[in-house]
N, C-alpha and C positions, 0 to 999 in steps of 0.2 A: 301634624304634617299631612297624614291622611285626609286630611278636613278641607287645607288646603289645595290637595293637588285634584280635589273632583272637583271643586270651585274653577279651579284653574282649565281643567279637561273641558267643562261645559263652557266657558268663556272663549275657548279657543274655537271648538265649533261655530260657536255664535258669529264668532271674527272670520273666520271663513266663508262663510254663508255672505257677511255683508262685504269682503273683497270681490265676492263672485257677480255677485249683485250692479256691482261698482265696474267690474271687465264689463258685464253686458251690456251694461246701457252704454257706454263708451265705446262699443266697440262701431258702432257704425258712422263715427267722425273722429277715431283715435286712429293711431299704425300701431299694427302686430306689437310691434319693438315695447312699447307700453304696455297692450291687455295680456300681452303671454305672461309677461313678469309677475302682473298680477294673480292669473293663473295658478303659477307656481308657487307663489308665494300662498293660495290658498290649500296646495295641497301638501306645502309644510304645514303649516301651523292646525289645519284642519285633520293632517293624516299620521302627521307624528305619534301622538299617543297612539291610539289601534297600530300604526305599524310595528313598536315598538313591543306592545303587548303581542302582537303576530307573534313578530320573531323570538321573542323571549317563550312565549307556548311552544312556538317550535320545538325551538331548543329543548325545552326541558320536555317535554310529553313525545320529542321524536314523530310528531305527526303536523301534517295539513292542517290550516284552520281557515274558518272564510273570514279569517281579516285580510290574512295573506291575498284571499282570492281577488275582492274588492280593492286592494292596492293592484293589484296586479292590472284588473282589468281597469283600473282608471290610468295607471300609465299608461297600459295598450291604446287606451281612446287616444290620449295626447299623444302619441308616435306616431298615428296618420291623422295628426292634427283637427283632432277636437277636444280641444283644451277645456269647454265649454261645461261638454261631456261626463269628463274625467274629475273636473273638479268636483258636479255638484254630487257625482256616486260617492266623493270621498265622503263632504258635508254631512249626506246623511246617514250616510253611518255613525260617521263622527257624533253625532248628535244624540244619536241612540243608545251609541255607547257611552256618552257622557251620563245619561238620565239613568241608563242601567247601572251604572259605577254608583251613581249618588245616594240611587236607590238603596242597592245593597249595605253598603257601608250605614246607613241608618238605624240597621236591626241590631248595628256592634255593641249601641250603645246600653242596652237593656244590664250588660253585665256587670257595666260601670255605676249603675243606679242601685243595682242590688248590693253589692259591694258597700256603698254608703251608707245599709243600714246595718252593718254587722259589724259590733263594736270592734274599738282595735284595743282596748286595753282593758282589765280587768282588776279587782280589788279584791286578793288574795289573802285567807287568811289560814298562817301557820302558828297555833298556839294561839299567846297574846300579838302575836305579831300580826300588823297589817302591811301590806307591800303593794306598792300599785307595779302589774307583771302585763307584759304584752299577751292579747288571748292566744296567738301561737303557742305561747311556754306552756300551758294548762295542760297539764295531764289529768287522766283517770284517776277519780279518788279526790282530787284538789278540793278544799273548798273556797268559794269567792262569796264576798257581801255584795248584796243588789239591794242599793236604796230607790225610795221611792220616785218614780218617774224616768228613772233610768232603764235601759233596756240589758235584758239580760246577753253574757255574752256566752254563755255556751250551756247545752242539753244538760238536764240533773234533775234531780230532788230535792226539795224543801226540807233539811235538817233542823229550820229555827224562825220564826214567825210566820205570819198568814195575810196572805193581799187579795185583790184583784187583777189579772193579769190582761192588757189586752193584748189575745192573739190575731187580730187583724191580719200579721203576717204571713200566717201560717194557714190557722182556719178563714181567712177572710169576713168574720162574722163580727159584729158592732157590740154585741155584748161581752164586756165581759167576765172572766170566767175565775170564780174563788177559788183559793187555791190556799191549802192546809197544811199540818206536816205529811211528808212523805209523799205528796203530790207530784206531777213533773212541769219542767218548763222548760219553754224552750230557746235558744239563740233567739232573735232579733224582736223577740216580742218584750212589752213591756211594762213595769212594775209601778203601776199604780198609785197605791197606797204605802201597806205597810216595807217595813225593810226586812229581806229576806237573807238567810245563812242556806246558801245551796252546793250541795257535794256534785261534782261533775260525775256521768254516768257512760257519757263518752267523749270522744278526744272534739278539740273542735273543729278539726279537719271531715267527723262522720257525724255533723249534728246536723238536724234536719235542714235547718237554713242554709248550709254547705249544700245540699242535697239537690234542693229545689235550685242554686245557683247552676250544679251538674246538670241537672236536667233541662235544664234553660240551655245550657250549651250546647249539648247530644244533639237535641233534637233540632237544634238549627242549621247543626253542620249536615244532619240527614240530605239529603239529594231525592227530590220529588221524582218517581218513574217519570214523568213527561219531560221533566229535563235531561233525565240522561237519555231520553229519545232524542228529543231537539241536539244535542250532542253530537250521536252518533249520526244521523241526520248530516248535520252541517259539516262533520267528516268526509261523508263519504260524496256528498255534492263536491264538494271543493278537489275531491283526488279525481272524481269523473269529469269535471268540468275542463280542470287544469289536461289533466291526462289526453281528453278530446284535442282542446287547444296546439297540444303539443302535437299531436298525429297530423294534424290540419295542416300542421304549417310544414312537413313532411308529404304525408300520403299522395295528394293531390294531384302533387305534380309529375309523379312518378305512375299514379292508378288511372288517373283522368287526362292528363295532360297539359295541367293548367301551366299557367310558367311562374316562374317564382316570384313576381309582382304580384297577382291575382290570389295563390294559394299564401302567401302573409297576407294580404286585404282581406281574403274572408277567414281566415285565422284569428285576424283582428275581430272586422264584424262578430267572430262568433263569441271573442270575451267580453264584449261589451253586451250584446244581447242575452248572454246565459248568465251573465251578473245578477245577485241577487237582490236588486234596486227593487224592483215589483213587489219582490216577495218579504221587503223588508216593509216596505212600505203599505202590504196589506195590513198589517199588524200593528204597527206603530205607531200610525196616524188615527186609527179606528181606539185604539185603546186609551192613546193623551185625549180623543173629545169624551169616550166613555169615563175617564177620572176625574175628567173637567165638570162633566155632567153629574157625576156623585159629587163631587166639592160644592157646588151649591145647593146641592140638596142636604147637606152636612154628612157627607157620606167621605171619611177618607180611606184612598187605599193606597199601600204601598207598593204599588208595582201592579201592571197590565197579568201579572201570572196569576194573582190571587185573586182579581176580577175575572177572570176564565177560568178559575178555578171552582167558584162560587156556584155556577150555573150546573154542578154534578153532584152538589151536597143531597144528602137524604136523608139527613138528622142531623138535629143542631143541641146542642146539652149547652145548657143555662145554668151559670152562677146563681145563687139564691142572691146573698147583702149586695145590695149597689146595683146590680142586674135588674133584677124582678122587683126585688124592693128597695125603698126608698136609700134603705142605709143606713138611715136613724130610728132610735126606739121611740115613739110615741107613744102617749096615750090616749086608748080606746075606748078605756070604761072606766068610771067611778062609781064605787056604790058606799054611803053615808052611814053612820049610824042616825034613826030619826030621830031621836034627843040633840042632835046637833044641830047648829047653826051652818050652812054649805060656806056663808062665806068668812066666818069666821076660821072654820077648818083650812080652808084654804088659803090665808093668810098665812096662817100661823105655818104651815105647812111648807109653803111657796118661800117664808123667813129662813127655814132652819135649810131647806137643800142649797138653798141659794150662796148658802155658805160652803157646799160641798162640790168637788170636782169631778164626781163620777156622773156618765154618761146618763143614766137612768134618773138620776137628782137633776139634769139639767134638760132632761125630756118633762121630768115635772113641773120644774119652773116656768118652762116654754108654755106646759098646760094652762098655769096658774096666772100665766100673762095675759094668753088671749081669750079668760074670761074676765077680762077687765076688774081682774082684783088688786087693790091696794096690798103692796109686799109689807110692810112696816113694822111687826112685829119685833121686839126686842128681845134676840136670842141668845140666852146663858148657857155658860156649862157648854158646851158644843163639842161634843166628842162622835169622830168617826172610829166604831170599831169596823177594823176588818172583814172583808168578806160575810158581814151581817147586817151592817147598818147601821145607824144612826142614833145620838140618843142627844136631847137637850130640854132649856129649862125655859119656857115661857110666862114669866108670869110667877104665879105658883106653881104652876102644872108641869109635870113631869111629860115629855113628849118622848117618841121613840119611833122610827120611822125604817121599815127594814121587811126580815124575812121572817115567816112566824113562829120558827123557833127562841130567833130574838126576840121579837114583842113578847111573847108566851102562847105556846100550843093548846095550854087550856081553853086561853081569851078569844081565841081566833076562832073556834068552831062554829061559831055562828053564820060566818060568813063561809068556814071552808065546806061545811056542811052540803051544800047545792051552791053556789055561785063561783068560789074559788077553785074547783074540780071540773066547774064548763069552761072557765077561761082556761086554766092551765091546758086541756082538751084542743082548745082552739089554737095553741102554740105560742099563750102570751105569759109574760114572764109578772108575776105576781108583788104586791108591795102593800104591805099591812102598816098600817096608822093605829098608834095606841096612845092614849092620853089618860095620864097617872094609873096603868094598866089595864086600861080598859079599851077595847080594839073599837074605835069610831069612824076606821073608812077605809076603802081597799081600791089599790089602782091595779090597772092591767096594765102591762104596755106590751108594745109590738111593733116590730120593722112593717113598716107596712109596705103595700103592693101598688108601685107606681101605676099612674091611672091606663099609662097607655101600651101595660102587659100581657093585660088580656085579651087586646083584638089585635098585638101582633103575632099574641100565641095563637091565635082563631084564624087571622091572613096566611102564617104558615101551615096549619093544618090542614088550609083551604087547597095551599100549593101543593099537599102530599107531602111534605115534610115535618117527619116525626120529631118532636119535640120533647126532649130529657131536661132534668133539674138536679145537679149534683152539686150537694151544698155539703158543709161541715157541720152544719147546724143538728142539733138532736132530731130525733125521727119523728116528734110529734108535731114541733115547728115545722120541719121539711112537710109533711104529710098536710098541713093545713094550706101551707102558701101553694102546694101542688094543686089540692085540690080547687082553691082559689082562681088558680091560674088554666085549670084545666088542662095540665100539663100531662102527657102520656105516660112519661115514665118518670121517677125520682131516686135519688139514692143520698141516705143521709150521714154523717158522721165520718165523712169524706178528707182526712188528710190530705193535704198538694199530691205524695208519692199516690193515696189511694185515687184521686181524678184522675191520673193520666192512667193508671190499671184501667178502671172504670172506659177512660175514653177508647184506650184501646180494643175494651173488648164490643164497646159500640162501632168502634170501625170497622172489626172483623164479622157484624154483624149488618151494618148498612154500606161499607165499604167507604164512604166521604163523609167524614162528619166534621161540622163546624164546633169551635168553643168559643162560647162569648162569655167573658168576666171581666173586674173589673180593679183585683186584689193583688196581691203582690203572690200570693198563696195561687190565681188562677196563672202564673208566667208559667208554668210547665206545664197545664192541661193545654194552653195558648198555642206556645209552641210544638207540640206533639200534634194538636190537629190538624186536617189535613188545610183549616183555616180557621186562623183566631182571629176575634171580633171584641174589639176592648169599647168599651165608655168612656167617652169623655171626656168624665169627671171622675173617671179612676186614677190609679195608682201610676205614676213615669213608667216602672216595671210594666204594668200590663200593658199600656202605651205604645212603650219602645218593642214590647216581642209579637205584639198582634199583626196579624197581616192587615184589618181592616177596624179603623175608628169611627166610630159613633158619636161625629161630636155632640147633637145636642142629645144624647142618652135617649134616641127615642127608638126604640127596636122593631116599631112597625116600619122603619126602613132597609131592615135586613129584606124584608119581601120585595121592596121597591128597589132593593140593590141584585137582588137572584134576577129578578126581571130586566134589568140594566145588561147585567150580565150575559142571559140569552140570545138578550139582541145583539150584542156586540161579536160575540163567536159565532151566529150566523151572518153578520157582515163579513167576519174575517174569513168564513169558508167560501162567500161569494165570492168577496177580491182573490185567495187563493187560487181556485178555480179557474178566475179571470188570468192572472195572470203568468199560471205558468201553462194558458192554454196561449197565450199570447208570444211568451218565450216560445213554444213549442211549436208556434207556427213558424216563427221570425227564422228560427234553426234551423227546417225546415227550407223556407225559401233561400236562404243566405246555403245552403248546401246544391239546392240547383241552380246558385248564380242566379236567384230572380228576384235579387236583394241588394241596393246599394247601399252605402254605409248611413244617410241621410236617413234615408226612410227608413233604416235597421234603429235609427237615436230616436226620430219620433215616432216606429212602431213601441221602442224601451220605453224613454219617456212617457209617451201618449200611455199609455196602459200605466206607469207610477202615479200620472198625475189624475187618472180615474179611478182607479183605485183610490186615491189621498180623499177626493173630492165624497167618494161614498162613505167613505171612514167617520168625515166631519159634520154627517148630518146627526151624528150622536150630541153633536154641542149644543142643537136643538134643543135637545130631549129626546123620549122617545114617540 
């Protein structure tokens, strides 16, 4: 229903705008009796909603609002007939408030996406009994089965088998993470491999994935200080404005001696001139060419606040997976045993993962492709243990493909000796090859570092903005992609609750900081910042709570959007400027009667529509 009635809000202004359009050019071979109807008829359908909202704020808040003020002074126009007038102040409000409405309602949606990944039912086991139970029912203590590929639904402990788990959801990192008895896991992440027996450890109203949901809420319902400026603001114009209004059409003619024709004309004049068309108009034509101008650059943003927001940032803290890098695990290095054949090993190799579903067996295979090697090996035996690796029968030969406790810690020393202790050093995750017990090759892999992270981490640094990296990832991983990136600050082993600690105490340190991520785990650093910047090619979650999209993932556009940014809030403090030096003369003259209502519409007008015109050289570029 909500969906519908902004559709419906913005459709009605549009409709408005083209009735208006329709009176004017008619009007100079139609009769009145025609173009007023039309008129009015656009400032039903165009003033309805806002006046409706007026009054209902009224109502409930007991205060003044400038919707009220803008109906009021577009009635005042049509009473001394300039219907012309009155329409188009409704229109563009109407207009602003439609794209404001559509805007907002946009971000609702983050809660409904999150929501979809946190199961709704669970496979409880009491005794020999299995029971499929809603995860509401799950108390403390319960235990539930999690088979493989299924996502867990609530916080616990591993009391009975060992998998791999991806917690993407959580830590937003690509690897994932083995997991034993008496391990923990958590809601919305998910079970791999083997099938697990897990005791719940808390309810699943207080599991982490419930958490990061809260926190995605909190901090959206916050209220940015410049809007409860603009606020209070837009209060106290509309009670001085009205307030004025009122005295005018009193005072005058009792102080000056105007007669009661003259002191309602400039009563009039004065709510059509102090209308805040100009000042609406600074803002809202300057910032749709400023979004327009990021949308081809693949820059989106939701709303003219978070692009003037942009322009104050002084540190920007960066997701590590998907962000900075790529996302997926690669491999970086192989090293052979020299009694081997390279492409027989990797045949045989490229055979036995290619049977396997874990993320790291399918970074190998990707390896194993684009060295143009024939896959073809005939794989026996093919058993995945858990959280270790792999083992099968090629041939005669016993193959085993994993970590080097599984292959055997004796056999591996060759290699872990000096080569397996630099890689691990450099933050890549290790994979030993043994054939009938004997270690004949070892891969590295690693997320690696999109190509174009490093000269947007170099453009911002250029800008004087300090550049953070708060990832979940282990401190030796973090500490290599930092250094890589030549990132200023890092901080690693960063649960969702610990980035938004993290974020906050960089805002009470730089005052404006931006979050860019890309995970379901970055929606509460996201929203807590004073602006979130999603990818993409991330997650609906981060998507829907970011203020600002990167569709093609390329971050040296965060620089070229700061600099969009600046320009665009000094247009809007020029038009400012402009126009309420314009209102202020117009007040002015129309108080010593050296103002008639004509020149009062094209001193208003004439200033909305130079203003509009400075606003739209943003659509240029810059």
């Amino acid at each position: 229903m909500l969906s519908i009635y902004k559709h419906i809000e913005l459709a009605a202004a549009i409709f408005s705008g083209v009735l208006i359009l329709i009176a004017w050019i008619s009007e100079s071979f139609v009769a009145d009796s025609i173009t007023i109807p039309l008129y009015i008829s656009a400032f039903i359908i165009g003033g309805f909603a806002k006046a409706k909202e007026g009054i209902e704020e009224t109502i409930e808040n007991k205060d003044l609002n400038v919707e009220l003020l803008m109906i009021i002074a577009a009635i005042g126009s049509a009473i001394i007939g300039y219907w012309m007038e009155g329409a188009i102040l409704i229109f563009i409000f109407a207009l602003s408030g439609a794209l404001e409405t559509y805007t907002m309602n946009k971000s609702k949606k983050e809660i409904s996406a999150l929501m979809d990944l946190q199961p709704e039912e669970a496979l409880r086991i009491t005794g020999n009994k299995e029971e499929v139970v809603a995860v509401s029912s799950l108390e403390l203590g319960d235990e539930i089965l999690v088979k493989a590929g299924e996502r867990v639904p609530a916080d616990g402990k591993i009391i009975k088998g060992q998998t791999a788990i991806d917690e993407a959801t959580i830590t937003g990192e690509s690897m994932p993470v083995d997991k034993e008895l008496g391990d923990q896991v958590f809601a919305g992440t998910v079970n791999l491999s083997g099938t697990l027996v897990v005791e719940l450890t808390k309810s699943p109203s207080e599991s982490l994935f419930q958490k990061i949901i809260h926190l995605v809420q909190s901090a959206k319902s916050e209220r940015s200080p410049s809007q409860l400026f603009i606020e209070r603001f837009e209060g106290a114009y509309v009670k001085i404005v009205l307030a004025s209004a009122t005295l005018m059409m009193v005072l005058p003619h009792y102080l000056l001696g105007w007669s009661w024709q003259d002191t309602f004309y400039r009563a009039m004049i004065f709510l059509v001139v102090a209308s805040p068309c100009a000042l609406v108009a600074s803002i809202m034509p300057v910032t749709l060419s400023a979004i327009s101008n990021g949308a081809r650059k693949g820059i989106l943003f939701k709303g003219g606040v978070h692009l003037e927001n942009l322009s104050n940032i002084k540190a920007i803290a960066l997701d590590k997976t998907g962000t900075l890098t790529n996302g997926k695990p690669q491999v970086t290095d192989l090293y052979l045993d020299t009694d081997v054949s390279e492409k027989e090993i990797l045949n045989v190799i490229g055979s036995i993962e290619r049977e396997s579903t874990h993320p790291l067996a399918e970074a190998v295979v990707r390896y194993v492709c684009g060295e143009d090697i024939l896959i073809d090996a005939e794989v026996k035996n093919m058993t995945n243990v858990s959280g270790n690796g792999v083992h099968a029968t090629v041939g005669e030969d016993r193959w085993k493909i994993g970590k080097p406790e599984f292959i055997g810690i004796n056999e591996t020393n060759k290699f872990q000796n000096g080569i397996s202790h630099k890689l691990a050093q450099e933050g890549k995750t290790i994979v030993f090859v043994s054939k009938n017990d004997k270690v004949v090759a070892l891969f590295a892999l690693k997320d690696t570092v999109r190509d174009i992270a490093k000269k947007a981490i170099t453009i911002l640094q250029r800008e004087g903005i300090k550049t953070v990296m708060i990832t979940g990832d282990n401190e030796t991983t973090a500490k290599a992609i930092a250094e890589e990136c030549d990132i200023d600050e890092y901080y690693a082993n960063c649960l969702p609750e610990e980035k938004v600690d993290r974020l906050k105490t960089l805002q009470q340190k730089y005052e404006s900081v931006a979050m860019t991520g890309d995970g379901i785990n970055d929606a509460p650093a996201l929203a807590t910042a004073n602006l979130g910047i999603a990818m993409g090619e991330g997650t609906d979650v981060a998507l829907e709570t970011a203020d600002v999209v990167l569709m093609k993932n390329d971050l040296s556009k965060i620089a070229y959007a700061i600099s969009l940014s600046k320009k665009m809030n000094r247009i809007i403090k020029q038009n400012i400027v402009f126009s309420i030096s314009v209102i202020a003369l117009l007040l002015l003259s129309n108080f010593l009667q050296a103002l008639n209502l004509p020149l009062g519409v094209i001193g208003h007008e004439g200033s909305t529509i130079l203003v509009i015109l400075n606003g739209v050289r943003l659509l240029k570029g810059q």
